[in-house]
N, C-alpha and C positions, 0 to 999 in steps of 0.2 A: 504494500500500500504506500503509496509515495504521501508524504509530508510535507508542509509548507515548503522546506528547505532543500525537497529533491525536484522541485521543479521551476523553470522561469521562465520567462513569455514578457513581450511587450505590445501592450494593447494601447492602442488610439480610442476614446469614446470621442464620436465626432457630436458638435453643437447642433442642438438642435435648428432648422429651417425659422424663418422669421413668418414664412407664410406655410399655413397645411392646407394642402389642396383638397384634403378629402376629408378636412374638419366638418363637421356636422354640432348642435348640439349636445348629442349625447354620444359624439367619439368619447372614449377613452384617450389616454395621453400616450403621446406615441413612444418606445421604447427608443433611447437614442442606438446609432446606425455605430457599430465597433469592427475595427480593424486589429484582429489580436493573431501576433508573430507568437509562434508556442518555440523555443529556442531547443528546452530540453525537461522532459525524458520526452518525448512524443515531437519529435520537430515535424513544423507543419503551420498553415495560417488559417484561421478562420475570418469571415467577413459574415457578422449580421445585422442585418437591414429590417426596414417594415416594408413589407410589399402589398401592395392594395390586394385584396382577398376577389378573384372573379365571379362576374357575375352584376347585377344591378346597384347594390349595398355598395357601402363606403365604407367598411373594416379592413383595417388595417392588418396586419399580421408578423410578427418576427420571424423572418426566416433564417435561414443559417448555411452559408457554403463551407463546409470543413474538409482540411485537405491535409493526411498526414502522410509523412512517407512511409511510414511502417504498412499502415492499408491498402497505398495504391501502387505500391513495389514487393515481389516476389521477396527481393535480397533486402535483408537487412542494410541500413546507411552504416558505413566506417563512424566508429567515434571517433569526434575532433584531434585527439591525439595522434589518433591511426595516419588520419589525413596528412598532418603536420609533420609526421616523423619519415613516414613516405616520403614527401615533397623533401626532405631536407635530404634521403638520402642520395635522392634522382634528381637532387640539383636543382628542383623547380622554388624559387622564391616568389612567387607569385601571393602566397599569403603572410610574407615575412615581411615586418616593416623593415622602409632604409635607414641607415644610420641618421641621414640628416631629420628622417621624422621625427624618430627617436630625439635626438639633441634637442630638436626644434621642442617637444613635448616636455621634457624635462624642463628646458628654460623655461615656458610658460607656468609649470605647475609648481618648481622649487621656490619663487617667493611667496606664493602663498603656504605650502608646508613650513617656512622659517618661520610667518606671519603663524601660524596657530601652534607649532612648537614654543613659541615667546609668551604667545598669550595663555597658555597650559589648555586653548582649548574648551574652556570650561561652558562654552556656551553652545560648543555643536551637541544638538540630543542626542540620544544614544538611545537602546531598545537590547532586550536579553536575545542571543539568538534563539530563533522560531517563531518569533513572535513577528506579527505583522510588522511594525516600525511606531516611532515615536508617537504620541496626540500633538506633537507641533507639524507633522506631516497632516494630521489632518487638518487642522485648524487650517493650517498652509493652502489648500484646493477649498475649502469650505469657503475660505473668502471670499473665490469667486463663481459660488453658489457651485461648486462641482461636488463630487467623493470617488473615492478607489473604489476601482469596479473590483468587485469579491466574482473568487472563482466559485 
């Protein structure tokens, strides 16, 4: 049974339309439209939408396009590692950063780690691992009337 901490995914919940075209008095509120990258254990994207339900009626309906690789391939995907140690031994750099990224990365992110090693940090939140993440993450998206979409 996989646990908060064996899997990750990044999902889009896209903003709701300014105008519903198949609003009616007694629509219900439409479910917003999400764009979710499943990384790992199950790599694969999902896209779900409201799609107008056929027929006369104006209901609306959540649908769902789900698309993993485990389901729609015979062979198991390589784990990333596989991939990576492969590619390093045949030479192919193609997923290896270059040096200059590297350096370029380090510059940009070194004065901010001096900046919170100085300041002992005491004000970035923290959270126990397994646990969702801080209440200042939510507060954080709440401001501007969102929340973290729950699996």
């Amino acid at each position: 049974m996989n646990g908060p901490g064996d899997w990750a995914e990044v999902a889009v919940q896209f903003k709701r339309p300014p105008l519903a075209l198949f609003a009616r008095g007694d629509t219900p509120q439409i479910d917003p439209n999400v764009l979710a990258i499943r990384i790992q254990p199950d790599e694969g994207i999902l896209l779900r939408f409201g799609s107008k339900v056929p027929g006369l009626g104006f209901d609306i309906r959540p649908v769902t396009m789900d698309f993993t690789y485990g389901s729609s391939f015979a062979a198991d995907a390589p784990d990333a590692y596989e991939t990576l140690l492969l590619d390093a031994m045949v030479g192919d750099a193609t997923l290896f950063a270059r040096h200059d990224f590297v350096e370029a990365s380090w510059a940009l992110i070194t004065p901010v780690h001096e900046t919170w090693r100085k300041e002992r940090a005491a004000t970035i939140p923290t959270y126990e691992a397994g646990e969702w993440g801080p209440p200042e993450a939510d507060a954080l998206v709440a401001r501007e009337g969102r929340r973290w979409r729950t699996l």
